[in-house]
C-alpha positions, 0 to 999 in steps of 0.5 A: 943069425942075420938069415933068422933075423932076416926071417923074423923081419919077413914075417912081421911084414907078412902078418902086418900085412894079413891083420890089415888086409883080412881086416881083423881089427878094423874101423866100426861101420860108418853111419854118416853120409860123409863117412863112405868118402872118409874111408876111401881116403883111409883106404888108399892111404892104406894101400900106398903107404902100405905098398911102401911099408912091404917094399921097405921092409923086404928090403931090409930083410934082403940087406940084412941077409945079404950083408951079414958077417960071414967070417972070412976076414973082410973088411968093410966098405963104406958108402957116402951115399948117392945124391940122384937116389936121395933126390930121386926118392924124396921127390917120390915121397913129396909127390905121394904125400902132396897127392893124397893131401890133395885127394882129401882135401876136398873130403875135409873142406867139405866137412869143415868150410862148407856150411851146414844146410839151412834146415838143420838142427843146430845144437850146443855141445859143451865139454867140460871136466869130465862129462858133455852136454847138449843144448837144444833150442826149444818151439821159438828155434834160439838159445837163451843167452849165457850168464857166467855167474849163473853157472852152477853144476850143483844144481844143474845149471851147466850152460848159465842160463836164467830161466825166470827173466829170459825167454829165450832161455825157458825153452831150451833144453840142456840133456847128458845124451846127444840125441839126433834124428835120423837123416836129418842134417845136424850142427854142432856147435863145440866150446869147452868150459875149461881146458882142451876136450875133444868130440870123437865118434867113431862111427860117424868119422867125426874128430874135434878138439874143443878149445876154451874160448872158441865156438867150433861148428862142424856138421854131420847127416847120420843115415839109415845104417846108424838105426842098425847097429847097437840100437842107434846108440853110439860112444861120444869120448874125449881123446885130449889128456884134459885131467885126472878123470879123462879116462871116464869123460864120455857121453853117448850119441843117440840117433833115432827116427824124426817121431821118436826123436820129437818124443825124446826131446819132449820128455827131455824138456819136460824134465828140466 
């Protein structure tokens, strides 16, 4: 029984270790320019934390084999165990974890502390029970201010605006689709209406929460790669439980050329 039990441990190990290298579920191509860098990390994570995984693993196997019931009538020992081991391993796993805090580090204070460059296209997220949407400035490049009172799904007003008295206001353009242009530095700025959501793309290695409350900047350049997959269309979700509808609670992220992107937002805007 323990030499099966001890096969059945090897051979989870083995095939963990064949679906993770043979990539047979694996992460969708990266779209953005920060996404090469996002998936280093996650490879190196990987192989270490994979290393220790396989190492541990055949270990137990080892163990169980080695210290199974063979029937003779012998007593067990016990072990009150080793402190130069326990430090010994707990000063490695320290090392390792603070390592590779340290190496993403920097991936991740560049997404998040450095500013978006000057020349991008700043645009307004919003997500709510159980759907997104985005604003963007119209020709004058600013937001109309937010009038709580206004705000009406019914008619479609989901960002308050008073188009009849504010000019900032009559030239945005409020849409159910992110559409962006193709390497051009994006920001997005992220609020909730009511309860906790998230924004997650996958492609673009991208994953916020989106608190009430709290304006959320991130920003993100797609690159070419983004036109060649799915017809540049990708799948925004939201992965916070935020209520019943959760399940259904997605939008999707278009990326095109700086041509066809200008005659989207014109339609766009010309439907409002």
């Amino acid at each position: 029984m323990a030499l099966a039990m001890a096969v059945v441990i090897a051979l989870i190990t083995v095939i963990s270790v064949y679906i993770f290298g043979a990539k047979v579920w694996w992460m969708p191509p990266s779209i953005s320019t920060h996404g090469p860098a996002v998936d280093h990390q996650f490879n190196l994570t990987l192989i270490v934390t994979g290393v220790v995984f396989v190492l541990a693993q055949l270990g137990l196997a080892y163990f169980v084999w080695k210290y199974r019931e063979r029937g003779d009538g012998r007593k067990a020992t016990y072990s009150h165990g080793n402190n130069a081991l326990e430090v010994g391993w707990t000063t490695a796993a320290a090392i390792m974890f603070i390592g590779l805090n340290l190496i993403g580090y920097r991936i991740w204070a560049n997404m998040y502390f450095t500013p978006a460059p000057p020349d991008a296209l700043e645009i307004e997220v919003q997500g709510q029970q159980f759907a997104y949407y985005f604003r963007y400035p119209g020709p004058d490049g600013k937001f109309g201010p937010t009038h709580v009172e206004k705000i009406d799904d019914a008619t479609g007003n989901f960002y308050g605006l008073d188009r009849e008295h504010d000019p900032d206001a009559k030239d945005d353009v409020v849409t159910a689709t992110l559409g962006v242009p193709v390497d051009r530095p994006i920001e997005l700025i992220l609020r909730s209406k009511d309860v906790g959501h998230s924004f997650y793309v996958r492609e673009l290695r991208l994953h916020q929460d989106i608190l009430p409350g709290i304006e959320i900047p991130i920003h993100f350049t797609t690159t070419e790669d983004a036109l060649k997959y799915n017809g540049g269309k990708y799948e925004i979700v939201c992965t916070q439980l935020c209520g019943l509808g959760h399940y259904k609670m997605r939008a999707f992220l278009q990326v095109m050329t700086e041509a066809d992107f200008e005659k989207w937002l014109q339609s766009q805007a010309a439907a409002q």
